[in-house]
N, C-alpha and C positions, 0 to 999 in steps of 0.2 A: 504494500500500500504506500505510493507517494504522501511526502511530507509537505505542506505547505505553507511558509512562513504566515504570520498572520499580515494584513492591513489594518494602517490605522484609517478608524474611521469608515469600515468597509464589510458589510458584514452581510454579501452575499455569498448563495453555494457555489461551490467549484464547479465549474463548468467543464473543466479538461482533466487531462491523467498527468501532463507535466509540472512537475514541481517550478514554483517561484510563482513572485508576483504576476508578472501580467498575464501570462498562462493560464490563470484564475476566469480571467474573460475570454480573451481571443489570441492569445501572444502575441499581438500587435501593437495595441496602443496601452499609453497607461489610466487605470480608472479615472477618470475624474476627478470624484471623490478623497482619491488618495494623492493629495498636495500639499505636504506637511511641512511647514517652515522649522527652522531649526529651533523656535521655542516653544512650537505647537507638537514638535514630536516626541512619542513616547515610547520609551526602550522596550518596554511589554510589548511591545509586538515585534520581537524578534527575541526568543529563548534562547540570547546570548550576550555577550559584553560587544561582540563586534557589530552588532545591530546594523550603525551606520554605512560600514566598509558593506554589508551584503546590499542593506540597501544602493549606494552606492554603483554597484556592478550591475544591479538589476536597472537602474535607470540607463546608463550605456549600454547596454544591451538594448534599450527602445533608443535610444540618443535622438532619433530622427524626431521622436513625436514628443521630448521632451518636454521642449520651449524653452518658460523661464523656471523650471523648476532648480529649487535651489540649490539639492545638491548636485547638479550639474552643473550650474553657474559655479558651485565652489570648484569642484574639480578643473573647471578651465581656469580659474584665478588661480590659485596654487600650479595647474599644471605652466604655464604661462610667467607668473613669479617666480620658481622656480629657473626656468629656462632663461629670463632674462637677470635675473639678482637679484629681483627685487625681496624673493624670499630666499631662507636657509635652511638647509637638510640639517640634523642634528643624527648623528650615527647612534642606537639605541638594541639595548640587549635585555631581554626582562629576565633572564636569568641572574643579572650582577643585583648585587646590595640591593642599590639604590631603588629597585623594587618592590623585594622586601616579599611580603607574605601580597602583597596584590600582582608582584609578578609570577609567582607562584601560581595561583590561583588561572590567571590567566594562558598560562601554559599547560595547564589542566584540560584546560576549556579547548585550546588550538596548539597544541604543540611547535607548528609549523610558523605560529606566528614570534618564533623567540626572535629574531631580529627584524626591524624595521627601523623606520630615520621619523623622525618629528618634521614637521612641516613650524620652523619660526618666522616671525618678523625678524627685519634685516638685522634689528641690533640684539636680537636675541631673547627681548622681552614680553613677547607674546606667541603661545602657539594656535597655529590656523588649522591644523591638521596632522595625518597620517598616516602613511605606504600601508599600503596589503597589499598582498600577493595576487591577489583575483580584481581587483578596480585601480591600483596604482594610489592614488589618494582620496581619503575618506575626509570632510571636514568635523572642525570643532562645535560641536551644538551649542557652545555657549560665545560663541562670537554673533556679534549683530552685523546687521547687515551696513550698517558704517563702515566696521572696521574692514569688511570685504571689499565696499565702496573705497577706500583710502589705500589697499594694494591693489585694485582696477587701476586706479591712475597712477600709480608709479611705474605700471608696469607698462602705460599708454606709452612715453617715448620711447620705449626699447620691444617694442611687441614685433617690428617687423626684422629685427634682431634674432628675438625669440624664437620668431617662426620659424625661420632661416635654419638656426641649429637642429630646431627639431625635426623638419623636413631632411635634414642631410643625417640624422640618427635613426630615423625610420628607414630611408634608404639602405643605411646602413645593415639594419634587422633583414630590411623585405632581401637585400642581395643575397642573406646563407638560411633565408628561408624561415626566418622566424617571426616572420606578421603574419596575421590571417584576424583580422575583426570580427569574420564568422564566427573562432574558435574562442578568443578573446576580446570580451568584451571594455577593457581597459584599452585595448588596441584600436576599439570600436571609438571609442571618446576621443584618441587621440587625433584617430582620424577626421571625427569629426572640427578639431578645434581647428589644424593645420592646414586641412582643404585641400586648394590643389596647389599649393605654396610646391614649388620645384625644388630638388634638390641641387644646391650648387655644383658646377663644373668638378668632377673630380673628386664630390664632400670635398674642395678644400678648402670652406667653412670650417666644414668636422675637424678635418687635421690642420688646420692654422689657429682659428679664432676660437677655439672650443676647447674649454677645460671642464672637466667628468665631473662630476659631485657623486654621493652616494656612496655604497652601493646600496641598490634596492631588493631585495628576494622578491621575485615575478612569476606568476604563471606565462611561459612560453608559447607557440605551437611547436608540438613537437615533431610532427608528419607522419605521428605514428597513429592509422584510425583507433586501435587498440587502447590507447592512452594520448588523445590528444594535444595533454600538456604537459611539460616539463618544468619545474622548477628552477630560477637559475637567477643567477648573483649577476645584476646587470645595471650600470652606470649610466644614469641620466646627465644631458648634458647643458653646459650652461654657456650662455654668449659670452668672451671674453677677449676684445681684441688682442691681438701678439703675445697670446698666449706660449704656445710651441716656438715662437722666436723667442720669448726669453729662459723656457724649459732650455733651450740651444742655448744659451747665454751660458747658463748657470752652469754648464755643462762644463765648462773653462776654469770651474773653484774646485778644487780637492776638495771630494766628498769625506767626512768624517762621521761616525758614529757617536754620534750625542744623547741627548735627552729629548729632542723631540725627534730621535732616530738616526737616517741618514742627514747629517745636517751638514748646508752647503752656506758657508759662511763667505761675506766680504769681508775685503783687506782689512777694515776696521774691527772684523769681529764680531760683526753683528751677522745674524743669521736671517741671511734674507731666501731663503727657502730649505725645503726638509721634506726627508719623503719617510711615511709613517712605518712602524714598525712596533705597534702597541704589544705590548707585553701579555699575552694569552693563557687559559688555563686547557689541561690537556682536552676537554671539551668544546671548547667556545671556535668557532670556523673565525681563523682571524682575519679571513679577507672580507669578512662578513662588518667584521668592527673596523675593517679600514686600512688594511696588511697596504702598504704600496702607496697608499693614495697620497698626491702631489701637493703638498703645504706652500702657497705662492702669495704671501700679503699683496702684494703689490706688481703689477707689469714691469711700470719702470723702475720699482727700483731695484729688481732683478736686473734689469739690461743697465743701469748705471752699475752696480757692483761688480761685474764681471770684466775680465780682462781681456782687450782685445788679443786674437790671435794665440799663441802658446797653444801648449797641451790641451787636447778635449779628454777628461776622467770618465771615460766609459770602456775602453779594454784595456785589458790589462790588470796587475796587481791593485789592487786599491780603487780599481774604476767602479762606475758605477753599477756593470755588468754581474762584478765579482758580490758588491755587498748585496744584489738583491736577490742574491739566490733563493732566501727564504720566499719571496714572493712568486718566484717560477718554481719553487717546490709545492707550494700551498695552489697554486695555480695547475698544475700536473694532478693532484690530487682532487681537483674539482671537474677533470678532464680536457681542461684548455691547455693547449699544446702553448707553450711561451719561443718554438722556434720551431720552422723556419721565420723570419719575419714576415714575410711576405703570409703566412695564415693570421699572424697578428691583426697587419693591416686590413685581413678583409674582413676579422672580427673584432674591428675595435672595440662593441660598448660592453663585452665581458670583461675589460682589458683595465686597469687602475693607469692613472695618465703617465706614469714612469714610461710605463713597459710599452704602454702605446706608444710612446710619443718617440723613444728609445729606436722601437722598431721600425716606424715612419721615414726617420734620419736613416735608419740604415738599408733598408730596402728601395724605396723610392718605387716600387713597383705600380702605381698606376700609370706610370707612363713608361714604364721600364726607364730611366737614366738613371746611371749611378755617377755620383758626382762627387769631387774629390772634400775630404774633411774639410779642407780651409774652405772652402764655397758655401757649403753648410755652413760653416761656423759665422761666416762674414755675413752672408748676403743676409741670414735669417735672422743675426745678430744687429741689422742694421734696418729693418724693416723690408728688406727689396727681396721678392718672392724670387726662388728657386724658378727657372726658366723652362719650358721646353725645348727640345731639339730642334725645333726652327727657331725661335728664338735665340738662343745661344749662339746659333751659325751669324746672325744675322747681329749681334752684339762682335760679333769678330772670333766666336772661339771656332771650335772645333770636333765633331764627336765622331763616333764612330760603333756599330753594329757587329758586335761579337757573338758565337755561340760556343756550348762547351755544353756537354752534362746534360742534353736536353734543356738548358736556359739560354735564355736572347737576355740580351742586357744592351744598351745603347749607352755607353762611357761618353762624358762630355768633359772636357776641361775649356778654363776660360781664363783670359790673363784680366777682364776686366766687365763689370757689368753697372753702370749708373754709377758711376765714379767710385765703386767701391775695384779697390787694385787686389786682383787675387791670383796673377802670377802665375796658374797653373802650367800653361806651355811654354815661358820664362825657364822655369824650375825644371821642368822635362827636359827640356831642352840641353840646359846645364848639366843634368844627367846623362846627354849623349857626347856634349861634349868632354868631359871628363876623360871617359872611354877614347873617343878619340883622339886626344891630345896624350892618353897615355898615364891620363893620373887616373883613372878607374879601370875595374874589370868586374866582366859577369862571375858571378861565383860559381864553384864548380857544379853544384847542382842547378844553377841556372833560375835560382829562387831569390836573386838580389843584384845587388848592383856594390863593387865593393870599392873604398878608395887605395890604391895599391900602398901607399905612404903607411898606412893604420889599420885597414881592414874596418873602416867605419864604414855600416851601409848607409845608403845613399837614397833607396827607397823602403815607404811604409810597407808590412807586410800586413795581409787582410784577409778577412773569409770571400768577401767579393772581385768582381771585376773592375779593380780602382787601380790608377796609376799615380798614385800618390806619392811622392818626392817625399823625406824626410822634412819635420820643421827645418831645421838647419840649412838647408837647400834654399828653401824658400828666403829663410832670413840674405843668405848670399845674395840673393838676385834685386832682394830690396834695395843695395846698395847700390852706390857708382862703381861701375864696371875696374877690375884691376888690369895694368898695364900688359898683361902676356895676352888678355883678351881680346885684343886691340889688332893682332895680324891680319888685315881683312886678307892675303891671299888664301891663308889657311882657312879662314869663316866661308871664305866663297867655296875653297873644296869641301869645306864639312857641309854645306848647303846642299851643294851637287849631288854629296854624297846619301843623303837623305831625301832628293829632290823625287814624286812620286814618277816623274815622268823616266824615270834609271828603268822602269819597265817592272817593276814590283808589284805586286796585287795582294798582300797580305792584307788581313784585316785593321791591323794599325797602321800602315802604314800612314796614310794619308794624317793621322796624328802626331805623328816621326818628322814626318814632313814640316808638319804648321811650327811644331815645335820647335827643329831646328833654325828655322826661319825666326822666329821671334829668340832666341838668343842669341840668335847672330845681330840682328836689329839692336837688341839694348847693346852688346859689347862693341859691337861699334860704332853705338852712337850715330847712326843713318836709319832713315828712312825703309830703306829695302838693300839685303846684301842679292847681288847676281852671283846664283848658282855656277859656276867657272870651275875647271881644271879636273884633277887624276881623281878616280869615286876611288871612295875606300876600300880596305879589305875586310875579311868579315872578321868579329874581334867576338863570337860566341851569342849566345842568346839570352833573353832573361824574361823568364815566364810567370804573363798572371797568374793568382791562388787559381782560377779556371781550367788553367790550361794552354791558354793562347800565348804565346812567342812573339816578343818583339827582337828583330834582326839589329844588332848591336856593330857598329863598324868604326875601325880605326884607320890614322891617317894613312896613308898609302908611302910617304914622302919618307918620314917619322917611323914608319913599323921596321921593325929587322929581319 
């Protein structure tokens, strides 16, 4: 025998065999009758503490025949506040203390509901609401309808913000198949708030301006007819200009382990971002309480504190890769794979904004370009969006269309883009000529670039298809060129010797080329060197982590 919540105010027979309110009538519309403001409703008609949260779901689920009813009117203010700042998540566990014997109680009643987030006002001093799993948010009965009135309009100038991110986080869901408004009816609201708001070019709304709040525990679609929905720990998002450019900033400060976790201090000391790491009991799902999540007071005063250029702390000993292991542990254990990156980027909203944002930089895969660290670091650090490969060509650099391993990758280096100077086929370049002048050699396994004097390498090594030059390279080329750089006959043969038209059809070549050309240009201080005299010999090779081979040549004049 189906069970049927009761209505308020509503006290005809059941007319159908499916459980819930409107089902009562015709599953269609909602009664009449039943239009309860938040100080005329009363919790006896629903034999639970969650009362609101069902009802809630059950009015999305009609959303079309709503209208003004009010707790959909709440659900789009919060949902809407939310997305634009005007409101703030509070991360919540009713199994800790601060519960007590009512959170007990309440876990009796719904086990599944032990973690959810508060719905606050912006300064923290009033709550509007709160997440469940089946309607996303339920509001507070005891707010008037003022106080709903006073986050409508704050939320007025940032709404077409709002919309924006939230359109580019549904897309996000609809691309690995986790929308369906039929199945979920929170998904059903969403839909209706967002409309037919586009998702931006790329999401790169999502991945530039949008920083995650939450997380929320949600009923999913699962795709399974069997069990429709899934459960699952998922990051609602919030407008936040240059965002991920100054996540890239911060990227520049030695991450340390503090007290509000990974903490990423400025020169002064002060800690201008942190990424959590709450301390958990052997029960409590810590990505639930906030394992990962990106602690950021301020945009700019991220991007003030950081230091241009240097080290970026993400591989390596001490990087950022290394401390967050605990978060791609706890992350594997929830089932979300934290690598390759390229699966990160196509599931951001599981993703706490570290990892995401981590893996964005590193993969680049909606467009396939891999672009070297210092371009990342600059461009993103400076405001001016990462380009595409027509773009890029068309700023002066150079890319190029490699495969390896069943992957296409399209490598871009660039020496300069809106006056930010990033040197990359400068620094290449320099790497070739080394080699041919006699002060480098490929190493013997052909996995670097070595200087014969010291055996310092000369290029970054990588898990991708990057042709990254060591910092130190880089710093060289920043200078005024030194006096042995200065032989144009020798620049002209090392040109020729690089020049694509020698009859070469390698896949880099054409980058060999641009490169050698632009540090022959800075060293000697002209315009354009002419390719002239003897082409080199071959002087070994030196291979991306991929697999591809670039053709390494020394001077002809010069070799013994």
């Amino acid at each position: 025998m189906p069970l049927f919540p009761l209505l308020h105010s509503y006290d005809q027979a059941p007319s159908g065999v499916r459980p819930g309110l409107f089902p009562i009538l015709d599953g269609k519309t909602i009664p009449a009758a039943w239009q309860p403001t938040p100080a005329e409703y009363d919790p006896v008609a629903f034999p639970t503490p969650f009362a609101r949260a069902e009802a809630t779901r059950l009015v999305l689920t009609q959303v079309e025949d709503a209208g003004p009813h009010p707790l959909w009117q709440q659900f789009r203010v919060m949902l809407l506040g939310v997305a634009s700042g005007a409101l703030e998540l509070a991360l919540s566990d009713l199994a800790t203390p601060a519960y007590d014997n009512f959170g007990s109680a309440l876990l009796r009643v719904d086990a599944e509901a032990r973690y959810f987030c508060r719905v606050l006002s912006s300064d923290g001093s009033t709550t509007f609401g709160a997440t469940y799993r089946t309607c996303l948010f339920w509001g507070h009965a005891r707010r008037q309808s003022q106080e709903w009135d006073q986050i409508h309009h704050a939320i007025l100038p940032r709404e077409k913000e709002a919309l924006q991110v939230l359109a580019d986080w549904r897309q996000a869901l609809r691309d690995v198949g986790r929308w369906d408004g039929r199945v979920c009816g929170w998904q059903r609201g969403v839909d209706a708030v967002v409309g037919e708001t586009p998702a931006s070019e790329g999401l790169r709304t999502l991945h530039e301006d949008t920083r995650f709040v939450g997380p929320v525990l949600l009923e999913l679609p699962s795709g399974d007819p069997t069990e429709p929905t899934s459960l699952e720990l998922v990051h609602l998002p919030r407008h936040a200009p240059g965002f991920a450019r100054a996540f890239q900033a911060l990227c520049r400060l030695e991450p340390k382990l503090g007290a509000e976790g990974i903490e990423l201090r400025a020169p002064s000391g002060a800690v201008v971002g942190a990424i959590a790491l709450p301390p958990v009991g052997a029960d409590t799902d810590a990505l639930a309480v906030g394992l990962g999540g990106l602690k950021l007071p301020s945009v700019p005063a991220a991007l003030a504190a950081a230091p241009e250029g240097g080290r970026r702390w993400v591989d390596g000993p001490g990087g950022l890769l290394e401390l967050l292991e605990p978060v791609r542990v706890a992350l594997s254990k929830r089932g979300h794979m934290s690598s390759p990156d390229a699966h990160v980027v196509k599931h951001l909203p599981f993703y706490p904004d570290a990892i995401r944002l981590l893996a964005k930089t590193r993969a680049r895969v909606a467009g396939g370009e891999t672009y070297s660290a210092r371009a990342d670091s600059l461009l993103l650090a400076r405001g001016v969006g990462l380009p595409d490969a027509a773009a890029a060509e068309a700023a002066g650099g150079v890319t190029a269309l490699v495969e390896a391993g069943g992957r296409t990758a399209r490598i871009v280096l660039l020496d300069s883009l809106d006056g930010v100077e990033i040197l990359d086929l400068r620094a290449l370049g320099a790497v070739l000529w080394a080699v041919y002048d006699g002060d480098a050699r490929a190493s013997d396994n052909g996995a670097n670039v070595l200087t014969v004097e010291s055996g310092r390498p000369m290029m970054t090594q990588g898990p991708g298809p990057t042709l990254d030059p060591q910092p130190w390279v880089y710093d060289a080329v920043s200078q005024a060129p030194g006096g042995s750089s200065r032989r144009l006959a020798t620049l002209q043969r090392f040109v020729a010797s690089y020049s694509i038209e020698a009859g070469r059809a390698g896949p880099l070549d054409g980058i060999l080329d641009r490169a050698a050309r632009s540090f022959a240009r800075w060293a000697a201080g002209v315009a354009e060197v002419t390719p002239m005299g003897r082409q080199g010999v071959a002087a070994g090779k030196y291979s991306l982590p991929i697999g591809v081979e670039a053709r390494l040549v020394r001077d002809a004049l010069t070799s013994v």
